[in-house]
C-alpha positions as CSV (number, residue, x, y, z in Angstrom):
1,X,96.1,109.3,81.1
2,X,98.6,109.1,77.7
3,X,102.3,109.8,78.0
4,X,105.2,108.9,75.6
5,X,105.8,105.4,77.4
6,X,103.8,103.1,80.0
7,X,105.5,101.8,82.5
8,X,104.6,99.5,85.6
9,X,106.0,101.7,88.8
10,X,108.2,104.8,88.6
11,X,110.7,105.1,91.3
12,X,111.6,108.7,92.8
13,X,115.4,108.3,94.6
14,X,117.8,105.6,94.3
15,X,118.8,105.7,97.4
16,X,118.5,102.0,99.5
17,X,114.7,102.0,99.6
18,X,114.4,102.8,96.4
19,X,117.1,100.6,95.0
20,X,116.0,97.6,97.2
21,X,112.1,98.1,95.7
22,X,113.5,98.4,92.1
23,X,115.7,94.8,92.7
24,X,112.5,93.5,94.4
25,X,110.3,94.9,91.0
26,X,112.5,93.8,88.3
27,X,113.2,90.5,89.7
28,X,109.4,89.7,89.4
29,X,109.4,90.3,85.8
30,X,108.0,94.0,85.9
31,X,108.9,97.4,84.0
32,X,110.5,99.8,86.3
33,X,112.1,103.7,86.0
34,X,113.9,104.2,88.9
35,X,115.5,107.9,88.7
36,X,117.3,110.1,91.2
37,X,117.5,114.0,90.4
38,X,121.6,114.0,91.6
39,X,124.2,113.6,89.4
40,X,125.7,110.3,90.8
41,X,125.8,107.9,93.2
42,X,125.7,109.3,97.0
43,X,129.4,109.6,97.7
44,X,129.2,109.6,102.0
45,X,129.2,107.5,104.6
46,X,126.1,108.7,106.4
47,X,123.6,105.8,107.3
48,X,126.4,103.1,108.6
49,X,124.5,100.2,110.7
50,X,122.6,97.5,108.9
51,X,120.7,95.9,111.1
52,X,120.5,91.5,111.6
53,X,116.5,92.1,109.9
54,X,118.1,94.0,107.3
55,X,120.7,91.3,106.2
56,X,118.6,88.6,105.9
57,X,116.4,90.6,103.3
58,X,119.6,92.0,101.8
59,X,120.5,87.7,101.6
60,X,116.9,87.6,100.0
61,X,117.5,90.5,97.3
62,X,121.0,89.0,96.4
63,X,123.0,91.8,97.7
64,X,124.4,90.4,101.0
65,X,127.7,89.0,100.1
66,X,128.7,92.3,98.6
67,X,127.8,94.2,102.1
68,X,129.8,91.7,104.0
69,X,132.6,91.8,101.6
70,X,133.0,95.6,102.5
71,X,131.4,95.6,105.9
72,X,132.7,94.9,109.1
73,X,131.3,93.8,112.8
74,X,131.4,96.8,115.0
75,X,134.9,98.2,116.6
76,X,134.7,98.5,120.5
77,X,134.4,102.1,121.6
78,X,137.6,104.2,122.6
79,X,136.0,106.5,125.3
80,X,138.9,109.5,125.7
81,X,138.4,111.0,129.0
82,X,141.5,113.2,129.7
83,X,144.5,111.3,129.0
84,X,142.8,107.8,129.8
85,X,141.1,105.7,126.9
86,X,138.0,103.3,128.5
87,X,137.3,100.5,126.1
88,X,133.4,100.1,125.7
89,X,131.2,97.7,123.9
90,X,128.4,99.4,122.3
91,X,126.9,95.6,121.7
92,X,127.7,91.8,122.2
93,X,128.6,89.7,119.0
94,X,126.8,86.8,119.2
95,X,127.0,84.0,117.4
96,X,125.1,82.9,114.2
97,X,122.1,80.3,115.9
98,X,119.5,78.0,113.7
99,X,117.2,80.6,113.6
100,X,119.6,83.9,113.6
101,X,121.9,83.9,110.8
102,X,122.9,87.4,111.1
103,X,122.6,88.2,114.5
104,X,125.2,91.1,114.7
105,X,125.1,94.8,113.3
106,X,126.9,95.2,110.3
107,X,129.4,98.6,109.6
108,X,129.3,99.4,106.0
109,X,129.5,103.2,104.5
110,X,126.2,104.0,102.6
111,X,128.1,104.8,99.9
112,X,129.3,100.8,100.0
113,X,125.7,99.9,100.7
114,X,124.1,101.7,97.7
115,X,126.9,100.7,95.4
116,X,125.9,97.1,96.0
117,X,122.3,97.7,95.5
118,X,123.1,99.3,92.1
119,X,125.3,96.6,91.5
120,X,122.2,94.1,92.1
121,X,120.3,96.3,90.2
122,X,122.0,96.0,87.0
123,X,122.9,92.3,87.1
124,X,118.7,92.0,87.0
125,X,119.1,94.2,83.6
126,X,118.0,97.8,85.4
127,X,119.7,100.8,86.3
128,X,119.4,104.1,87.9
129,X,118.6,107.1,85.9
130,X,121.0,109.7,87.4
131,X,120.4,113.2,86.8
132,X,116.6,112.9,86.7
133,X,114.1,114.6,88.8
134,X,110.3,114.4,88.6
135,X,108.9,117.7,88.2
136,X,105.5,117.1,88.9
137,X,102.6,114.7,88.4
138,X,99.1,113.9,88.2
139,X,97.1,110.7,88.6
140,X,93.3,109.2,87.6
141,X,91.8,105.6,88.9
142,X,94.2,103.9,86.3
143,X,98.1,105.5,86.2
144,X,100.1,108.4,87.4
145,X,102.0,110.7,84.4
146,X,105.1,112.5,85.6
147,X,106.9,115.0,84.0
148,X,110.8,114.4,84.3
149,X,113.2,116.7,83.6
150,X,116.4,115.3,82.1
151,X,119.6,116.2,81.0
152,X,118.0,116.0,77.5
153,X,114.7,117.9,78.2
154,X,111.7,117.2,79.8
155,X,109.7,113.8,79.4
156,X,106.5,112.7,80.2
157,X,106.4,109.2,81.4
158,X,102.6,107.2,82.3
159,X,103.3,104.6,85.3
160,X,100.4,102.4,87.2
161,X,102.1,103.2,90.2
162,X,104.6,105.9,91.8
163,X,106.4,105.5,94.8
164,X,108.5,108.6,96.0
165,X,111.6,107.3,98.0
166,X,112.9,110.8,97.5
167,X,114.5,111.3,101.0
168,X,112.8,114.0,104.2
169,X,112.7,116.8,101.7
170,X,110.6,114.7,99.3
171,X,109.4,116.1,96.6
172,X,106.4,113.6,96.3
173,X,105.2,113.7,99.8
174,X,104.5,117.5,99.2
175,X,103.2,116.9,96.3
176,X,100.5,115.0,97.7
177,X,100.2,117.5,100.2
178,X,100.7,114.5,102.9
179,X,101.8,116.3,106.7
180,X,105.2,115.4,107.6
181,X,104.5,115.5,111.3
182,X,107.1,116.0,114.0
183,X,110.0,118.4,114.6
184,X,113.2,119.8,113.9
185,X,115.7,121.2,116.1
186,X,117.2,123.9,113.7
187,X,120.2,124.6,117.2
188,X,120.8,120.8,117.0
189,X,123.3,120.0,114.5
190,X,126.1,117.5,113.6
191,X,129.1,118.3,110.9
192,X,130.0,114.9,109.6
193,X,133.2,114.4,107.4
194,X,134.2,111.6,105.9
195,X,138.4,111.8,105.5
196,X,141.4,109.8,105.7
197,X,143.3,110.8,109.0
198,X,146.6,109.7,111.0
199,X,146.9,109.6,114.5
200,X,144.7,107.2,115.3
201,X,144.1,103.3,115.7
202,X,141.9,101.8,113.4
203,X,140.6,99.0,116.0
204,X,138.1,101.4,118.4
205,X,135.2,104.1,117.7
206,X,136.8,107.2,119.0
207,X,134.9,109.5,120.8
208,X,135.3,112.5,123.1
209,X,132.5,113.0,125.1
210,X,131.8,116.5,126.6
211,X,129.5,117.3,129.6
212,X,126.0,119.4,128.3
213,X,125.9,117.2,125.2
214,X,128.7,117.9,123.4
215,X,131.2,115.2,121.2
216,X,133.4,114.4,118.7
217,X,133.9,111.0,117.5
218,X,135.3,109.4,114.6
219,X,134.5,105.4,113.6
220,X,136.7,103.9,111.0
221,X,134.8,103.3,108.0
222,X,135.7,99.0,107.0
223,X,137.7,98.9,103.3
224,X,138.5,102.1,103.2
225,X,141.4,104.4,104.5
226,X,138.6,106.9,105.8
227,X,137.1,107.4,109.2
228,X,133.8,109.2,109.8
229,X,134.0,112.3,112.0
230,X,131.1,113.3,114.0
231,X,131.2,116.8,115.9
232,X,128.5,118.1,117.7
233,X,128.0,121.9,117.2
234,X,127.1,124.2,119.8
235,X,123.6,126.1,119.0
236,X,125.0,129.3,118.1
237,X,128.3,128.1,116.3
238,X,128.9,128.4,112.6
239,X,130.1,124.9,111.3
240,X,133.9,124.9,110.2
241,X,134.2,124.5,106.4
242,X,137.3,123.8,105.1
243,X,140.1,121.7,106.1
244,X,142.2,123.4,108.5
245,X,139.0,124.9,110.3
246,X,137.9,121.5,111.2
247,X,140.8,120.1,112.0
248,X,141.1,123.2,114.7
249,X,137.9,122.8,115.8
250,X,138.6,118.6,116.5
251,X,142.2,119.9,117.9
252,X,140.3,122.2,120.8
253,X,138.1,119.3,121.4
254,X,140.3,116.3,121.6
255,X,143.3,117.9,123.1
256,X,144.4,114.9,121.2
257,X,148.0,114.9,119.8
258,X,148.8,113.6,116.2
259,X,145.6,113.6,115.6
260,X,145.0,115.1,111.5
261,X,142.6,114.8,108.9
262,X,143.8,115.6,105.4
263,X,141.5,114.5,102.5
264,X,138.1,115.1,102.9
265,X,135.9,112.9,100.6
266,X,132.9,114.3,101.9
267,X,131.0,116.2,104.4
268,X,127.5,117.5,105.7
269,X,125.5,119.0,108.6
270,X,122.9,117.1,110.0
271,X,120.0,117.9,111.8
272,X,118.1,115.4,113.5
273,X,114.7,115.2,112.5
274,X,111.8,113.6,114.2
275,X,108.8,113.3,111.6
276,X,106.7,110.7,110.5
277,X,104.7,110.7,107.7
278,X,100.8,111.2,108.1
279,X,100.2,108.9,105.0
280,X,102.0,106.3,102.8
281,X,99.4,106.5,100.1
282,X,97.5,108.7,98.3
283,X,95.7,107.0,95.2
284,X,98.2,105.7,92.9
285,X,101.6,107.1,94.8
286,X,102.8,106.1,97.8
287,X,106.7,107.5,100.0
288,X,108.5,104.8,101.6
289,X,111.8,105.5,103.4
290,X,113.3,109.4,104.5
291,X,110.1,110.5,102.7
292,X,107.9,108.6,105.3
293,X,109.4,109.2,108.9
294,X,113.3,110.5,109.3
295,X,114.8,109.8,112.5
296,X,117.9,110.8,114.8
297,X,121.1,108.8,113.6
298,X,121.3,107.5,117.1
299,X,120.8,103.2,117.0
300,X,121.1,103.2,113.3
301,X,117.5,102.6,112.3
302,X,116.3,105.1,109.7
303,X,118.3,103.2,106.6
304,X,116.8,100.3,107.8
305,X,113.0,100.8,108.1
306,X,113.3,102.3,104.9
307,X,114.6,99.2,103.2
308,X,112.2,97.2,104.7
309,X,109.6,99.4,103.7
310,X,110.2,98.7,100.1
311,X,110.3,95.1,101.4
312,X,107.0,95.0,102.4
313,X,105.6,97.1,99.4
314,X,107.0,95.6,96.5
315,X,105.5,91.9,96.9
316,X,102.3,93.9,97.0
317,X,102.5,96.3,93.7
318,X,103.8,93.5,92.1
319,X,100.6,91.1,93.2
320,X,98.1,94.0,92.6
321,X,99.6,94.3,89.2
322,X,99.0,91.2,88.5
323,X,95.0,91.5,89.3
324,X,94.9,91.1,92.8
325,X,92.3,93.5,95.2
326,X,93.8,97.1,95.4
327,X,92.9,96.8,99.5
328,X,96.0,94.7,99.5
329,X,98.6,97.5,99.0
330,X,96.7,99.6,101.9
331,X,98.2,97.4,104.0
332,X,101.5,98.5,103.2
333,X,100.8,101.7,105.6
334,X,98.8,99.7,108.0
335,X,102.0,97.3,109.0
336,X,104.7,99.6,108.3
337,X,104.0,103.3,109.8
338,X,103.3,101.4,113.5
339,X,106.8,100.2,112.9
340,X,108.0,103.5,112.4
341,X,106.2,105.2,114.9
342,X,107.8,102.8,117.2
343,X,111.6,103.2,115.6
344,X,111.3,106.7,115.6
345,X,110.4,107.2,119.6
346,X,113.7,104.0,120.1
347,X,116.3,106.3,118.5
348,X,114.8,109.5,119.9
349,X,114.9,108.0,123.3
350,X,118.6,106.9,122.5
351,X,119.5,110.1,120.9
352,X,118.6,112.3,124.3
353,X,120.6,110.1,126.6
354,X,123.3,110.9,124.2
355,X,123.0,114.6,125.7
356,X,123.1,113.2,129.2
357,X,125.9,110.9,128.7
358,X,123.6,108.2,129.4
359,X,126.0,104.9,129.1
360,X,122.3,103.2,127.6
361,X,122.9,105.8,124.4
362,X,125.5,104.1,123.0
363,X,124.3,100.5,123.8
364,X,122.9,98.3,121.4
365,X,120.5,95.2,122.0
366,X,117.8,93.5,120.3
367,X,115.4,96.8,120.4
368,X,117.8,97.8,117.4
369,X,118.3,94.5,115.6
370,X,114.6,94.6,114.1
371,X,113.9,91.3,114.2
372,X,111.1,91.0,116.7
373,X,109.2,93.3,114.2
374,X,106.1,91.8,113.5
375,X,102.9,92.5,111.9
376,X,100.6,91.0,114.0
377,X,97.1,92.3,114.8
378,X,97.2,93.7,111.4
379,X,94.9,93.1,108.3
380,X,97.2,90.4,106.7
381,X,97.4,88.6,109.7
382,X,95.2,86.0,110.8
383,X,93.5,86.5,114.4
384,X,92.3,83.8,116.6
385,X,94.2,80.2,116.8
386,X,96.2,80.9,114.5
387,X,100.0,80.3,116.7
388,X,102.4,78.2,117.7
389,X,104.5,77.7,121.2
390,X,106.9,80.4,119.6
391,X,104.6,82.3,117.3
392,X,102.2,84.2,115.8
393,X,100.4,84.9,112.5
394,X,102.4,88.1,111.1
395,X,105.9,86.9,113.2
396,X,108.8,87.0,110.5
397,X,109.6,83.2,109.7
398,X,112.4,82.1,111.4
399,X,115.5,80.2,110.0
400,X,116.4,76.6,110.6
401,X,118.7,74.1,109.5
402,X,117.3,71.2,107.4
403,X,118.2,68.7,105.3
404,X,116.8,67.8,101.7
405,X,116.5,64.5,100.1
406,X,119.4,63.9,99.6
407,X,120.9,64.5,102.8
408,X,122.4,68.1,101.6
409,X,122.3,70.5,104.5
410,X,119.7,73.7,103.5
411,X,118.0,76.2,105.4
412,X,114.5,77.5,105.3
413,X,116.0,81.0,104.1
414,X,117.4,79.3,101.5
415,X,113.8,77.8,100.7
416,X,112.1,81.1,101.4
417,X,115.0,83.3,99.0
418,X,113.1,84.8,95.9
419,X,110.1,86.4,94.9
420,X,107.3,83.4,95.5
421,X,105.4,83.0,98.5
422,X,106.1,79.4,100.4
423,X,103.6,76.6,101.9
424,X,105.4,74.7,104.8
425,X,104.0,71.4,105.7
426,X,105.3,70.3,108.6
427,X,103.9,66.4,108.9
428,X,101.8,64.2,107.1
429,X,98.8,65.2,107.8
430,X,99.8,68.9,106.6
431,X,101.2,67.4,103.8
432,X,98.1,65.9,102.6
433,X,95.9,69.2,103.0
434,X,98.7,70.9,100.9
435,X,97.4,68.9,97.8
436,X,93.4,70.4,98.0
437,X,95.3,73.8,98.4
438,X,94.4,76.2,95.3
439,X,96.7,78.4,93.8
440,X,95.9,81.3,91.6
441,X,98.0,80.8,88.1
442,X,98.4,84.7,88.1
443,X,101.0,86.8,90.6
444,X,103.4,85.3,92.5
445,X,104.1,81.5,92.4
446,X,103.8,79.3,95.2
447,X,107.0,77.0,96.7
448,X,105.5,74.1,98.1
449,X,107.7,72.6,100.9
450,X,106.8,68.9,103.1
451,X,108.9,68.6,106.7
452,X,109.2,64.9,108.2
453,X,106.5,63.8,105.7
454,X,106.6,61.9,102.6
455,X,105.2,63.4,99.8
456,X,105.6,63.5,95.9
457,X,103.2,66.5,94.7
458,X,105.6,69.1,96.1
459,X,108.6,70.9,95.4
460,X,111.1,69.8,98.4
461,X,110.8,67.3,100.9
462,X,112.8,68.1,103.9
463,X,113.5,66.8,106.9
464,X,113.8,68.2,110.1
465,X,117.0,65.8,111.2
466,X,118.1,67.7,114.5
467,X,114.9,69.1,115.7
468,X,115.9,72.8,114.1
469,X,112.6,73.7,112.4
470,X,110.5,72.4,115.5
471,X,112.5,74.2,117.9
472,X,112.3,77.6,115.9
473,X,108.8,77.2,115.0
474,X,107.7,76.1,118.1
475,X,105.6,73.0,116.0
476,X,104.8,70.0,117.9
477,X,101.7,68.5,115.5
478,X,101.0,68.8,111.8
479,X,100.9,72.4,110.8
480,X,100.8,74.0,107.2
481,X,102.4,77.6,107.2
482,X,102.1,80.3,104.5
483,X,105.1,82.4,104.1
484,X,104.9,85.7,102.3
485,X,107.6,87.0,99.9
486,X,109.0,89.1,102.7
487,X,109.6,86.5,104.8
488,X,106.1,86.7,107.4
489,X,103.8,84.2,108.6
490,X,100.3,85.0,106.5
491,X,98.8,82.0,108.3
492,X,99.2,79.2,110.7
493,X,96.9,76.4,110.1
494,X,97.0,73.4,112.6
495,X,93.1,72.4,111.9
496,X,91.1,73.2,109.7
497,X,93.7,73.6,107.4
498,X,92.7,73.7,104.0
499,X,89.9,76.7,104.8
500,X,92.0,78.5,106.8
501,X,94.9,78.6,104.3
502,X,92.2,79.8,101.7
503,X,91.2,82.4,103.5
504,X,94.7,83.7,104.0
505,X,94.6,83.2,100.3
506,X,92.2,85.3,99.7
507,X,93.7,88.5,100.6
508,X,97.2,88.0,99.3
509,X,96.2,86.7,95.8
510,X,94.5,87.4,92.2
511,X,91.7,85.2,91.7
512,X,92.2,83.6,95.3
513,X,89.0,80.8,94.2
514,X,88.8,79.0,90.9
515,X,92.8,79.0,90.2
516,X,94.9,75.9,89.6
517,X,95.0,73.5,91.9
518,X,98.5,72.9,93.1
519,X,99.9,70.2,91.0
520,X,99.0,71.9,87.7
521,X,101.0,75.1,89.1
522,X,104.7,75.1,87.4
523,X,107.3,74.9,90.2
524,X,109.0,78.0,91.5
525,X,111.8,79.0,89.7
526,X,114.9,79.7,91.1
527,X,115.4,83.3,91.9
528,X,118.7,83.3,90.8
């Protein structure tokens, strides 16, 4: 295929899968269009909840100190039954642990979470083409060539790859003719309105619940004046449109006194969707995000599989690009539509108690925090002996507190932040099968990391001073570990090290025999 420029992956939708796969793209050297067919920036609050999983790859990408600078922990709820108000925690805060950094659900607006993103995006020197929609494409064994249609005319742009993150209604997943499978409750709906309002405290989520399913409820939105409203419509009613029609309609459901919105910023009706995609790859394109499953807003999941969606994909373009086996990126829809499948029946589940006024509806526990995700079982994770006390091949890689040479307090996260992959030898036995480890000079680089051992052919030596890293990692003898980019175990090696490492090698590599040994590899660089 010819167009009038070659690129390395097109993105369709800048939205926060998108935007986190472009960060993860451009930060591994490779040329990326990422382009949304809206004129600007999404301006609501919609998707609020980042997830304790979600912040520690948001940490990774270099966008988490912006989220927390505008985010917030969760207010208590303010449940208004009559005249009496019932305070209610949705969720306990806990607090940060060795291996938990983040353990808490974070409020932030979308629009705060994407601005961030793009904010990330163009300190790595890339940018979102607004206005830009992709009108249609075709693809051969080698590229994909998309028409776009600009504010200047149309263009025809050649990529190797084309991921659509381009929302439920995405214009690549029909395209490809891939089933969206599930349903949509067309009497089901939500207005949402984001607006400044008086008459309320900014310290609970208020909500007024109704028997039969019915609610409003408004959550204060963190560094803003705004709150988000939520009303639930009744199946046959037409949703109030302008100002003093939603205020009325709030006013006959609150009974609530001094209660007023006045500037709208803006609103939407929702419909909650169950679908998930039947395929996340057809040849040369793939959907990742609202173009793969959609879900009911209840347990604030669907922003967050789609992030780490692009998570798990981009390591794997990028790799492939660089010459390793194509079979890699079908594992992209091997681990990640199971983890759908299995968000999308959570927040259904959580979303129909809502209607009973299930108390369980509105609480929140480690079924929502995504950090028991794993990818075991799956075709990047080694089978048989291949664990520890505390885990598994394909378990996400825990944090722990170390120290480095020097005596300087680090973490593993902040060993494991950026775009490499990262051997852990914990022990000196470990630490001596890390040196006959190969490593292929093309792709990703490899971190090389010794724990409690003394070694000069690696990157850091660290030392496991309080017990954190065996605790977390449940290691009691010498063990080498192979971290991927996004942060899972790819192998577990506790004998037979040095062939069982290759093997995991093998599929996660170019040329995973015959490549440099490890001490002619350059170091890492640092990711930032």
């Amino acid at each position: 295929m010819t167009g009038d420029t070659v690129i390395d992956v097109l993105i369709a939708g800048a939205g926060p899968s998108g935007s986190a796969l472009a960060i993860d793209l451009v930060r591994r050297g490779l040329d990326v269009r990422i382009v949304d067919k809206a004129p600007h920036s999404f301006e609501g609050s919609r998707a609020k909840g980042l997830q304790p999983r979600t912040l520690e790859v948001l940490d990774d990408l270099g966008v988490l100190s912006a989220v927390l600078d505008h985010g917030s922990l969760y207010p208590k709820l303010g449940l208004h039954l009559g005249r009496v108000v019932i305070p209610w925690s949705m969720m306990k805060n806990r607090a940060a642990t060795a291996d938990v950094p983040y353990p808490n659900t974070w409020l932030i607006p979308q629009f705060a979470t994407d601005a961030a993103l793009h904010a990330r995006l163009v300190e790595l020197g890339g940018k979102v083409e607004y206005g830009t929609a992709i009108t249609g494409f075709t693809q051969d064994d080698t590229a994909v060539t998309a028409t776009l249609a600009t504010g200047a005319g149309m263009e025809h742009v050649t990529a190797r790859y084309l991921v659509g993150t381009d929302g439920g209604a995405s214009t690549t997943r029909s395209a490809l003719g891939i089933d969206f499978i599930g349903s949509t409750d067309e009497q089901d709906r939500i207005l949402i309105v984001d607006a400044t309002t008086t008459g309320l405290s900014r310290n609970r989520w208020h909500m007024w619940p109704r028997l039969r399913g019915g609610f409003v409820a408004a959550c204060p939105l963190p560094d803003s004046d705004l709150f988000q409203w939520m009303v639930r419509l009744a199946p046959d009613e037409d949703p109030p449109t302008d100002l003093d029609e939603i205020n009325a309609r709030i006013r006959a459901h609150t009974h609530a006194p001094g209660v007023e919105l006045h500037d709208i910023r803006w609103r939407s009706v929702f419909r909650p969707n169950i679908r998930l995609a039947s395929a996340y790859r057809h040849g040369r394109v793939f959907i990742a995000g609202d173009a793969a499953h959609v879900h009911t807003p209840a347990g604030a999941q669907g922003l967050n599989t789609g992030i780490q969606d692009a998570y798990n994909l981009g390591w794997k373009l990028g790799q492939v690009l660089a010459g390793a086996d194509d079979a890699l990126l079908d594992s992209y829809e091997a681990e990640r539509q199971p983890i759908a499948a299995g968000v999308l029946g959570l927040s259904t589940k959580k979303y129909e108690a809502i209607g009973k006024l299930d108390p369980t509806s509105i609480r929140r526990g480690k079924d929502e925090q995504q950090l028991a995700i794993t990818y075991r079982g799956g075709p990047l994770a080694a089978a048989g002996d291949q664990t520890t006390s505390r885990l598994n091949a394909g378990d996400r890689a825990p944090d722990a507190e170390m120290v480095d040479a020097e005596w300087k307090p680090t973490t593993m996260f902040d060993v494991y932040r950026g775009p490499h992959f990262t051997a852990v030898a914990y022990g000196e036995g470990a630490a001596h099968a890390l040196s006959e480890i190969q490593w292929p000079a093309a792709g990703a680089a490899l971190r090389t990391v010794a724990i409690d051992a003394d070694s000069s052919a690696v990157d850091l030596v660290l030392t496991d001073a309080n017990g954190s890293f065996r605790d977390s990692y449940g290691i009691d003898e010498d063990t080498l570990l192979l971290v991927r980019p996004d942060g899972y175990l790819a192998s577990i090696a506790s004998g037979d090290i040095v062939s069982k490492t290759h093997a995991a090698i093998s599929l996660l590599t170019p040329l995973p025999r015959g490549g440099r040994t490890r001490s002619e590899v350059d170091p890492c660089p640092d990711a930032y």
